[in-house]
NUVO-73535 format. One record per atom (N, C-alpha, C): atom name; x, y, z; residue in one letter. Coordinates in steps of 0.2 Angstrom, whole numbers, plus 5000, padded with zeros to 4 digits. Layout:
BEGIN
<node name="CA" u="X" v="Y" w="Z" resn="A"/>
...
END
This chain:
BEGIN
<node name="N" u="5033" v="4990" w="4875" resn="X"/>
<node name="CA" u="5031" v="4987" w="4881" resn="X"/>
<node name="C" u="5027" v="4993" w="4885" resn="X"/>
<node name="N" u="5023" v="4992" w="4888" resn="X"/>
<node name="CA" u="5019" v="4996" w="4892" resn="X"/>
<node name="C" u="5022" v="4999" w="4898" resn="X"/>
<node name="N" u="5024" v="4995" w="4901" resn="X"/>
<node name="CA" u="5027" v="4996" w="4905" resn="X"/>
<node name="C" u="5032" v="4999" w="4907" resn="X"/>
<node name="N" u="5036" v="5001" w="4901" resn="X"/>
<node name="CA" u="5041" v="5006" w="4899" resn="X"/>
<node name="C" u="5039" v="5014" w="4901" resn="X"/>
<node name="N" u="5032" v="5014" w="4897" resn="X"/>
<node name="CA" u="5032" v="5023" w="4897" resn="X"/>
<node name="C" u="5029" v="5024" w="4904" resn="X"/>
<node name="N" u="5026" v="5020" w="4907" resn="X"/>
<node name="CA" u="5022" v="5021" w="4915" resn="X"/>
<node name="C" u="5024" v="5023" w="4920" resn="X"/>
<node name="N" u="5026" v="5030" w="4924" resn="X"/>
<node name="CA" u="5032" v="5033" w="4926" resn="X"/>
<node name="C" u="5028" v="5032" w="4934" resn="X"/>
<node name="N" u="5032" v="5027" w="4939" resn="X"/>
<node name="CA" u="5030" v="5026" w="4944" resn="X"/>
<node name="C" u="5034" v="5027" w="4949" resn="X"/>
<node name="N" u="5033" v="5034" w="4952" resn="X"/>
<node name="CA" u="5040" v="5038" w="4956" resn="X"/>
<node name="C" u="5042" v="5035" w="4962" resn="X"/>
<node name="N" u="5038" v="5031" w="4965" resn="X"/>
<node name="CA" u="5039" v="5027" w="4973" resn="X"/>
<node name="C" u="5042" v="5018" w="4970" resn="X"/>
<node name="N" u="5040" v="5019" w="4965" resn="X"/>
<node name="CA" u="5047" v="5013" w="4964" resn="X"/>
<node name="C" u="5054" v="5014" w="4960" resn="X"/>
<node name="N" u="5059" v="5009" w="4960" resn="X"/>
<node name="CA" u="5059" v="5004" w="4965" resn="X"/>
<node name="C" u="5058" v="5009" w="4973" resn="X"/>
<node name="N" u="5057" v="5004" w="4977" resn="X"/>
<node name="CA" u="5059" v="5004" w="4984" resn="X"/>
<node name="C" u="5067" v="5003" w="4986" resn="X"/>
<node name="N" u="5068" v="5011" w="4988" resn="X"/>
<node name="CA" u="5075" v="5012" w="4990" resn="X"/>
<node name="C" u="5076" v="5008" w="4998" resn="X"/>
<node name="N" u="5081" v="5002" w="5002" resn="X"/>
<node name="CA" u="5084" v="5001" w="5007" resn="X"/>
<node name="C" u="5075" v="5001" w="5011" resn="X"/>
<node name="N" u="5071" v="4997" w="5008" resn="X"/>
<node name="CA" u="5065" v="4995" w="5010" resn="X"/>
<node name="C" u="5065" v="4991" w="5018" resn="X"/>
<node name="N" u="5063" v="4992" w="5022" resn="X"/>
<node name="CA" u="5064" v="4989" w="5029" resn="X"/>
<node name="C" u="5053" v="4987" w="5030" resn="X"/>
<node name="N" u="5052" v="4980" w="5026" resn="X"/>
<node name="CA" u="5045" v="4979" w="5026" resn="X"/>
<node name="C" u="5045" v="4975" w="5033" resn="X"/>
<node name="N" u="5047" v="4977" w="5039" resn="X"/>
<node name="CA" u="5043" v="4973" w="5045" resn="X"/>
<node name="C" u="5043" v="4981" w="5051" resn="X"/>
<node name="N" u="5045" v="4987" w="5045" resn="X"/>
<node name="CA" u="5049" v="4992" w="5049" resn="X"/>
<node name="C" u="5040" v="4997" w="5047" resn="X"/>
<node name="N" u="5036" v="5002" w="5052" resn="X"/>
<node name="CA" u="5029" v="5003" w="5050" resn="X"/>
<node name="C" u="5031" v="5011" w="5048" resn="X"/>
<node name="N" u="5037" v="5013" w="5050" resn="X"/>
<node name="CA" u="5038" v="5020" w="5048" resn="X"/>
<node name="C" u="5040" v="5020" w="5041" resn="X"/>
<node name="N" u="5043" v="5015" w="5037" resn="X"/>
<node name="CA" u="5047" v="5013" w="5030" resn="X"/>
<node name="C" u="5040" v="5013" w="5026" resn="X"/>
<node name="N" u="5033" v="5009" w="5029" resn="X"/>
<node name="CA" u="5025" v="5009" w="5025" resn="X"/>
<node name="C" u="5022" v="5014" w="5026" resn="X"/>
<node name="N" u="5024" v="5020" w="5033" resn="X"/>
<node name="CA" u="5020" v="5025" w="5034" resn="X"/>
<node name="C" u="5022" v="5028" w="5028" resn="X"/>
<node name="N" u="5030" v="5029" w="5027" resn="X"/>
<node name="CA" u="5032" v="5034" w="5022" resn="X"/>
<node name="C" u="5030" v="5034" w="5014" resn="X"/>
<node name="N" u="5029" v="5024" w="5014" resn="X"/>
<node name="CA" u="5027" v="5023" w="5006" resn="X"/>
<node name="C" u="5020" v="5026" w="5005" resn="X"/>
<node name="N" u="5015" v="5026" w="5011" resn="X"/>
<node name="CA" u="5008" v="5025" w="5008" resn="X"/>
<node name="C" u="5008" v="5034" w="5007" resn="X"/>
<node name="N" u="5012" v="5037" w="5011" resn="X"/>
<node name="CA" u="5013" v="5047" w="5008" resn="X"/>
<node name="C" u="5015" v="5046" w="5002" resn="X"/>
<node name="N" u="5019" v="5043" w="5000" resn="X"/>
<node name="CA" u="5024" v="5044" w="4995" resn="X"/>
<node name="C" u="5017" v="5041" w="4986" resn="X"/>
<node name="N" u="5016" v="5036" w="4988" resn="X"/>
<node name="CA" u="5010" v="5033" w="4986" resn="X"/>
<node name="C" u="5003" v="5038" w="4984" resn="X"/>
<node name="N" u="5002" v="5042" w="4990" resn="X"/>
<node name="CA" u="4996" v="5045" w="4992" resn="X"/>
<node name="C" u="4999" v="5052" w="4988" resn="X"/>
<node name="N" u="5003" v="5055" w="4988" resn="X"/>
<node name="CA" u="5006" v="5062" w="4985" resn="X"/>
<node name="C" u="5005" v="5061" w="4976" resn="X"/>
<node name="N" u="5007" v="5052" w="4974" resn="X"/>
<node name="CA" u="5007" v="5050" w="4967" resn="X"/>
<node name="C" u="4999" v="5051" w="4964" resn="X"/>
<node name="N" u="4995" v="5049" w="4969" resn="X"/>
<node name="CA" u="4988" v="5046" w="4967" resn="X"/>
<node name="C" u="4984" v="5052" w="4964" resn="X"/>
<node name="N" u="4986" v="5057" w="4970" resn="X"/>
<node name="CA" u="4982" v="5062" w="4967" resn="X"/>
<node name="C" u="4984" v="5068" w="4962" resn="X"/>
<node name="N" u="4988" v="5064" w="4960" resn="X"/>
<node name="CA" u="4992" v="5070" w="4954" resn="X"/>
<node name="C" u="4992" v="5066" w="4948" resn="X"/>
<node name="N" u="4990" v="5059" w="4947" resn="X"/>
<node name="CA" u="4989" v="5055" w="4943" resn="X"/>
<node name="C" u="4983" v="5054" w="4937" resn="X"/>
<node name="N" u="4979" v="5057" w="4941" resn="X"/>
<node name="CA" u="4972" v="5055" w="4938" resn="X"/>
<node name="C" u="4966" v="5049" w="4939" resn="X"/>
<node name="N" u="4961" v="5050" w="4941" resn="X"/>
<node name="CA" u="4957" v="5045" w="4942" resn="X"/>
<node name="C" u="4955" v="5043" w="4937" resn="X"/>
<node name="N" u="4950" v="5035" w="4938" resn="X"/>
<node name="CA" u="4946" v="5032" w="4933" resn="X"/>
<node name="C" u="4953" v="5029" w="4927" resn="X"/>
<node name="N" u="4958" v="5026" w="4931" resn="X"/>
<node name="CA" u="4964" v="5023" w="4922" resn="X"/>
<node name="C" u="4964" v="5017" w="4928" resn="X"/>
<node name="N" u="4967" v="5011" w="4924" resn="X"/>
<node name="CA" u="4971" v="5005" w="4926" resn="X"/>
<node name="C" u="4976" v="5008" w="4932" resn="X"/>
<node name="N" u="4981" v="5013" w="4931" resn="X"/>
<node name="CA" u="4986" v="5014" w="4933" resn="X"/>
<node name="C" u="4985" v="5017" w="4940" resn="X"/>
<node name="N" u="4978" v="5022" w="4939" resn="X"/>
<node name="CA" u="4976" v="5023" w="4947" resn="X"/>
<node name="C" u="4974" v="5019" w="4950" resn="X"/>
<node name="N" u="4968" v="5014" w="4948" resn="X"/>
<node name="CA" u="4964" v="5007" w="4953" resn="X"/>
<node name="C" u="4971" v="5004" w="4955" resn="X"/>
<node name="N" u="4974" v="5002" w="4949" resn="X"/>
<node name="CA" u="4982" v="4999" w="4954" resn="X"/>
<node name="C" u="4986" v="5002" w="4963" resn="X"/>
<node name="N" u="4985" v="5009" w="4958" resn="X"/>
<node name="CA" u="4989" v="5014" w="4965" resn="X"/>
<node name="C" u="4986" v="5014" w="4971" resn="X"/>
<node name="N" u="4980" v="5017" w="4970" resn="X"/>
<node name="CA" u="4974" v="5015" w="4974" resn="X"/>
<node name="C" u="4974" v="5008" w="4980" resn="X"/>
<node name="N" u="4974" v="5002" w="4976" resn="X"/>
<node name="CA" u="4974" v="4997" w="4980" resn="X"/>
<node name="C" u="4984" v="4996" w="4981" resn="X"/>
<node name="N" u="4988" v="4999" w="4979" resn="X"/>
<node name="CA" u="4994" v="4999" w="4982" resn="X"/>
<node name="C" u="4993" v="5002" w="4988" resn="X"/>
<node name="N" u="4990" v="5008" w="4989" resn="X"/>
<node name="CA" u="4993" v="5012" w="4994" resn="X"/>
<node name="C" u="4987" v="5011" w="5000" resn="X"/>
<node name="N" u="4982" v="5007" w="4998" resn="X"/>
<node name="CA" u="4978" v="5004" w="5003" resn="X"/>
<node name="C" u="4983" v="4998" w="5007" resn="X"/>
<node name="N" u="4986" v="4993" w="5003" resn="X"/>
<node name="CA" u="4992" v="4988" w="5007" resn="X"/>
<node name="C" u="4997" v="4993" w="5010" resn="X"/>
<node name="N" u="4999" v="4999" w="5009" resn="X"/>
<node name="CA" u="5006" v="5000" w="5012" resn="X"/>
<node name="C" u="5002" v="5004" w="5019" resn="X"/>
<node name="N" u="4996" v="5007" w="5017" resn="X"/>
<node name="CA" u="4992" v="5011" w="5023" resn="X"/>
<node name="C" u="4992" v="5006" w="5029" resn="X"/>
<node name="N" u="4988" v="5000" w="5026" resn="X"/>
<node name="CA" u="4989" v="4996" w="5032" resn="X"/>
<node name="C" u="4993" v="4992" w="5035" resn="X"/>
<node name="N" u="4997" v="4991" w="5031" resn="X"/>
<node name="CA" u="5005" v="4989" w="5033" resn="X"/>
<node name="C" u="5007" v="4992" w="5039" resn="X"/>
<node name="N" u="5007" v="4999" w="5037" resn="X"/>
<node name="CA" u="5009" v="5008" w="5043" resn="X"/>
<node name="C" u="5004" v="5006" w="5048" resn="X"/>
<node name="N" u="4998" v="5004" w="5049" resn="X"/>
<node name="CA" u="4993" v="5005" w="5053" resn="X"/>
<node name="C" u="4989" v="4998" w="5054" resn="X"/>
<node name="N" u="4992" v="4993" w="5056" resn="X"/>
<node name="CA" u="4987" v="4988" w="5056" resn="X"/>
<node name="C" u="4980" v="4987" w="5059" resn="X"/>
<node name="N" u="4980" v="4992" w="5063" resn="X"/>
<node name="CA" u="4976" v="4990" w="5069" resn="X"/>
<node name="C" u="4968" v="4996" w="5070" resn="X"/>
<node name="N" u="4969" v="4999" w="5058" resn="X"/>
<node name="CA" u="4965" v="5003" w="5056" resn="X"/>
<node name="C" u="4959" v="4997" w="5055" resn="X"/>
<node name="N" u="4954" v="5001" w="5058" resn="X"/>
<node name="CA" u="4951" v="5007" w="5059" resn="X"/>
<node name="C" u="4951" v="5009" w="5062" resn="X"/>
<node name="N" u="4954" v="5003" w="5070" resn="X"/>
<node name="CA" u="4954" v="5005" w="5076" resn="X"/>
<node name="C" u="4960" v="5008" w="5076" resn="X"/>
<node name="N" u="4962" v="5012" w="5083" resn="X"/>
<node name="CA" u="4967" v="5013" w="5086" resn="X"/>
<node name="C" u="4970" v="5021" w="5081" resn="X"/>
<node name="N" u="4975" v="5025" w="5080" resn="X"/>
<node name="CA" u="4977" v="5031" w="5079" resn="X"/>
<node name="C" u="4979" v="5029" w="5071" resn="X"/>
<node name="N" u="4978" v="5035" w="5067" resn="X"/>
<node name="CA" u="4982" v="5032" w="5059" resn="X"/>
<node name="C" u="4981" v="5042" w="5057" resn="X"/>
<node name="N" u="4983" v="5043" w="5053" resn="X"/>
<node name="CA" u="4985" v="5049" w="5049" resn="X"/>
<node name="C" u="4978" v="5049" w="5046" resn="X"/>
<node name="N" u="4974" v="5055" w="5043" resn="X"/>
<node name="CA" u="4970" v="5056" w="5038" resn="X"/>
<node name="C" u="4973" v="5057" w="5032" resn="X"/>
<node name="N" u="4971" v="5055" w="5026" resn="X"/>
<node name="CA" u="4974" v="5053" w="5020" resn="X"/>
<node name="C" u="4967" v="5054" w="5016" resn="X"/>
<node name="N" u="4970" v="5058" w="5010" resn="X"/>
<node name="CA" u="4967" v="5062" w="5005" resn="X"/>
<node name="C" u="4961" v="5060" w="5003" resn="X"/>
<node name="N" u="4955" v="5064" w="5002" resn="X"/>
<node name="CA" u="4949" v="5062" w="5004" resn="X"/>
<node name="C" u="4947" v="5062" w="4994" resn="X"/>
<node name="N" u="4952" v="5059" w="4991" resn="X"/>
<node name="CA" u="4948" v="5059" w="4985" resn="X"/>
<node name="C" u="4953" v="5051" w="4983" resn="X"/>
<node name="N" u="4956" v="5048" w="4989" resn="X"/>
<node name="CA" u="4957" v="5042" w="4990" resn="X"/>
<node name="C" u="4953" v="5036" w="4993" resn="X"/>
<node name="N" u="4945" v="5033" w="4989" resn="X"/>
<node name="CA" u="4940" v="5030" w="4993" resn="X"/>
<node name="C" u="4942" v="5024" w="4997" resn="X"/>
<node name="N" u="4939" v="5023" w="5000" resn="X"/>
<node name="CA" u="4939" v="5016" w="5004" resn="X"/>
<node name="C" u="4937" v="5011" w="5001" resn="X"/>
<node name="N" u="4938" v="5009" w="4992" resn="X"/>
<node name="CA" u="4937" v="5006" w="4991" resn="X"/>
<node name="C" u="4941" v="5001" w="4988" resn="X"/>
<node name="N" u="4943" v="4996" w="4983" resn="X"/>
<node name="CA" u="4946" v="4991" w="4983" resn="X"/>
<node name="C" u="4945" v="4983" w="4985" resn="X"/>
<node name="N" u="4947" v="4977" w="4983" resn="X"/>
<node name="CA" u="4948" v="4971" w="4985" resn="X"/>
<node name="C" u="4950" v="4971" w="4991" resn="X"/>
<node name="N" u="4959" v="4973" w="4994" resn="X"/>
<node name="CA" u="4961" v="4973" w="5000" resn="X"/>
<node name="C" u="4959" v="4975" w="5005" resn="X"/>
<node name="N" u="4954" v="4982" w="5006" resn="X"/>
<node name="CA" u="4954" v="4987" w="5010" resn="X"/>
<node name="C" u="4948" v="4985" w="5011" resn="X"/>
<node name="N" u="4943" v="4983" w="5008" resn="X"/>
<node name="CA" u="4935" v="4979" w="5007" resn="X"/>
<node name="C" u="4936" v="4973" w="5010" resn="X"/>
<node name="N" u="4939" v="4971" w="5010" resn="X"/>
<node name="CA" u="4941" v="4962" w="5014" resn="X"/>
<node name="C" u="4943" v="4965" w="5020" resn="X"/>
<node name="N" u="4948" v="4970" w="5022" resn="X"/>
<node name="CA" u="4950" v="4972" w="5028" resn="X"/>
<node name="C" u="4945" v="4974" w="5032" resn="X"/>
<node name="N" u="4942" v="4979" w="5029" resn="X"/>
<node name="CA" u="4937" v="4982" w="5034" resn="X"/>
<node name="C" u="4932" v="4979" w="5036" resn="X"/>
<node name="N" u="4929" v="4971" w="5032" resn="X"/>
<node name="CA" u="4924" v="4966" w="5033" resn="X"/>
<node name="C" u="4929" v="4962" w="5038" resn="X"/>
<node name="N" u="4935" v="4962" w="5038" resn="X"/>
<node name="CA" u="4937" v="4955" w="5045" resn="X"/>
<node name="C" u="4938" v="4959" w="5051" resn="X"/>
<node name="N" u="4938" v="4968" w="5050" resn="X"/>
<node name="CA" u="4941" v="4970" w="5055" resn="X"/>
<node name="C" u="4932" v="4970" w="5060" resn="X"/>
<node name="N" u="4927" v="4969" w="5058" resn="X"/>
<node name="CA" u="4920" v="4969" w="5062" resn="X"/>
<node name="C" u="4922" v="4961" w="5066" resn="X"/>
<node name="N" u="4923" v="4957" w="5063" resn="X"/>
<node name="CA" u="4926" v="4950" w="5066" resn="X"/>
<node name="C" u="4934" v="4947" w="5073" resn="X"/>
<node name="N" u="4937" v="4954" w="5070" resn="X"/>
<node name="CA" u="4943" v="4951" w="5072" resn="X"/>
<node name="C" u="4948" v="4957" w="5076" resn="X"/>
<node name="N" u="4949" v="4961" w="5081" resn="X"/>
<node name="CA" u="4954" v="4965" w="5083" resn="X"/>
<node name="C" u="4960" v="4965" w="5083" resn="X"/>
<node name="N" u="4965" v="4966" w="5079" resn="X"/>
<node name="CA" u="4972" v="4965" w="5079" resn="X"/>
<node name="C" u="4973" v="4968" w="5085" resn="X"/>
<node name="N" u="4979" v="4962" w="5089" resn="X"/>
<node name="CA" u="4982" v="4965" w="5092" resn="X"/>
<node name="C" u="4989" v="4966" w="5091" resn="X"/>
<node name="N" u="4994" v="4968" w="5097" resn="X"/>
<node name="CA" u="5002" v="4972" w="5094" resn="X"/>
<node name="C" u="5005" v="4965" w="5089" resn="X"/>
<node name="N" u="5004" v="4961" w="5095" resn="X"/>
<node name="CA" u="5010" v="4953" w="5091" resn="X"/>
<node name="C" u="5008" v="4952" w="5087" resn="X"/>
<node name="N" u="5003" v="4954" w="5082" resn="X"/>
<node name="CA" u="4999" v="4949" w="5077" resn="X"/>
<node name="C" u="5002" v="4954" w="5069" resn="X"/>
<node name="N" u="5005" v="4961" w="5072" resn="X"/>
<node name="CA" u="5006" v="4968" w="5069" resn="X"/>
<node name="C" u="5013" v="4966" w="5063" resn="X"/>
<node name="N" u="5016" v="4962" w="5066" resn="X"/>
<node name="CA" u="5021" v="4960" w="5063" resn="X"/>
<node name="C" u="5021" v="4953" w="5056" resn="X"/>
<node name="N" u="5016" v="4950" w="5057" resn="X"/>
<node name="CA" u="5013" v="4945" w="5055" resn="X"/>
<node name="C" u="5009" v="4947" w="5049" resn="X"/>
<node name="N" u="5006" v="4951" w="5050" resn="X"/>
<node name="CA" u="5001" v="4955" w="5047" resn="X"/>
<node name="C" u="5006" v="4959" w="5040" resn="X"/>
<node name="N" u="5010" v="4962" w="5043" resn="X"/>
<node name="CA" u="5017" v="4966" w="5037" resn="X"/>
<node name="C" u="5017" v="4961" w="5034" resn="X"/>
<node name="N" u="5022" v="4953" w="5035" resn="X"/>
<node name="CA" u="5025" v="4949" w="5031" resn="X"/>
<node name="C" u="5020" v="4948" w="5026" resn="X"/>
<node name="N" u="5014" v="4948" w="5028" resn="X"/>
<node name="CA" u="5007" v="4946" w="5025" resn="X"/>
<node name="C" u="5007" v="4950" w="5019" resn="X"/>
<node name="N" u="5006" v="4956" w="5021" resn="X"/>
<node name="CA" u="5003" v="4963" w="5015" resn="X"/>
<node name="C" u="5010" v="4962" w="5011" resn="X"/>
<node name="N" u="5017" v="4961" w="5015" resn="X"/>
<node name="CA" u="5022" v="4963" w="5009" resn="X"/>
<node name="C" u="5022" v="4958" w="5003" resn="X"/>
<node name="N" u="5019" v="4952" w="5004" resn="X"/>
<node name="CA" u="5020" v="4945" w="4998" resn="X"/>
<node name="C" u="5013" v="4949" w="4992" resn="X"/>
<node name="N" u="5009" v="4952" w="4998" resn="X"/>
<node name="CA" u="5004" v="4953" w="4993" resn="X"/>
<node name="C" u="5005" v="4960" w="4988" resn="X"/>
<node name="N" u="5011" v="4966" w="4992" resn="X"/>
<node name="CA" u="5011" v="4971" w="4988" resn="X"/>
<node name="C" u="5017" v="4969" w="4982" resn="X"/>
<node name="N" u="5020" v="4964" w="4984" resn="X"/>
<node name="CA" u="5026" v="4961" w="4979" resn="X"/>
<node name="C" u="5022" v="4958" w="4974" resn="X"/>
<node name="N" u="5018" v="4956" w="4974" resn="X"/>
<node name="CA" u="5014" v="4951" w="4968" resn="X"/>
<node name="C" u="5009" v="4959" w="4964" resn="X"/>
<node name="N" u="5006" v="4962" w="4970" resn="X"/>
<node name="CA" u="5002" v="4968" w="4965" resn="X"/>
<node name="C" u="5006" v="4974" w="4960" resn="X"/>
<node name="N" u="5013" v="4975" w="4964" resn="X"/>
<node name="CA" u="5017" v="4980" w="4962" resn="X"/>
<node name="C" u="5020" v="4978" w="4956" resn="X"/>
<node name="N" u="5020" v="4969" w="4953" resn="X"/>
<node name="CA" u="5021" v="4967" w="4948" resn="X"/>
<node name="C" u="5016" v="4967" w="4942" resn="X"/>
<node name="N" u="5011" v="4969" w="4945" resn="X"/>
<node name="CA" u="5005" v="4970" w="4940" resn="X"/>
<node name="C" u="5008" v="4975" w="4934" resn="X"/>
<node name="N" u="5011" v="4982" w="4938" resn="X"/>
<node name="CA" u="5013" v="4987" w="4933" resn="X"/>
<node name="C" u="5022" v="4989" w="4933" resn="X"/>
<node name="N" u="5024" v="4985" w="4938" resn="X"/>
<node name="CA" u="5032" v="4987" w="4938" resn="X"/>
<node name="C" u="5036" v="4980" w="4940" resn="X"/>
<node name="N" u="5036" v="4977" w="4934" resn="X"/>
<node name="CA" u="5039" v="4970" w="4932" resn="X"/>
<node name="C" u="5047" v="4971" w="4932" resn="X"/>
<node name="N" u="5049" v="4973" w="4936" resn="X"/>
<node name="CA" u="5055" v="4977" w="4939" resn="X"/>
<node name="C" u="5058" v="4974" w="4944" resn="X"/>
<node name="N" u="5063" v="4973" w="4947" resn="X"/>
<node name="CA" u="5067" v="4972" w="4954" resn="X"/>
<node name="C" u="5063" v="4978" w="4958" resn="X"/>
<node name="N" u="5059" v="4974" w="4965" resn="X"/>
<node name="CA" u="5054" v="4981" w="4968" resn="X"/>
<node name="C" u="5059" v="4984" w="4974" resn="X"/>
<node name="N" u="5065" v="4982" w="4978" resn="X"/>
<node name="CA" u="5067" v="4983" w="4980" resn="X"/>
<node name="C" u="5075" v="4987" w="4979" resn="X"/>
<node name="N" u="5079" v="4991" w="4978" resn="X"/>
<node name="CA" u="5086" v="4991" w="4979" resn="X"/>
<node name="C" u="5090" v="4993" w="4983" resn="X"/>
<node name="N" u="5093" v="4993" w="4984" resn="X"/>
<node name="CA" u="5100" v="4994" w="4987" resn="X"/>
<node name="C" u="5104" v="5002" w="4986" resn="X"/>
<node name="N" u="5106" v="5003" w="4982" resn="X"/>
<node name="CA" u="5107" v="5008" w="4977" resn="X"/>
<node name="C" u="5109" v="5009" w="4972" resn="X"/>
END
């Protein structure tokens, strides 16, 4: 199985609080420290890539607009998720109440991506 030898340090998610933005600030570093030590141009990057684009904006909904961290400049802006986001953010300004709604949103989506390569229970306990 493939997915055996593919060592993916940020999963599972340990005691994951996904409506909480400092729990997705900490994934998209933790994400972002993996990426680049990984290697570009494999499956496993493009996956991480568009992982840590969902957990960035999860942290930061209200990116492009409004305060966010800079994050490693050999991580592009590009992706399906991030490329949809920055087209609706020209149409649409999130505001705060919408912040929360937005999380539940990105987490169905990063539960269904995160099973691309870690067919795994994505959250535990201990």
């Amino acid at each position: 199985d493939v997915s055996d030898d593919i060592q993916i340090p940020f999963l599972p998610l340990r005691h994951f609080d996904n409506s909480d933005w400092n729990t997705w600030a900490t994934l998209s570093k933790n994400i972002e420290s993996w990426l680049v030590d990984v290697g570009s141009e494999t499956q496993l990057w493009t996956w991480g890539r568009d992982a840590f684009w969902l957990a960035f904006i999860a942290a930061y909904p209200l990116f492009p607009r409004g305060s966010w961290p800079k994050w490693d400049s050999r991580i592009p802006l590009e992706g399906p998720f991030i490329e949809r986001w920055l087209e609706q953010s020209g149409d649409h300004t999130v505001i705060a109440q919408e912040q929360d709604s937005i999380r539940v949103d990105i987490w169905d989506e990063f539960c269904k991506h995160a099973a691309l390569f870690f067919p795994h229970s994505l959250v535990v306990s201990d």
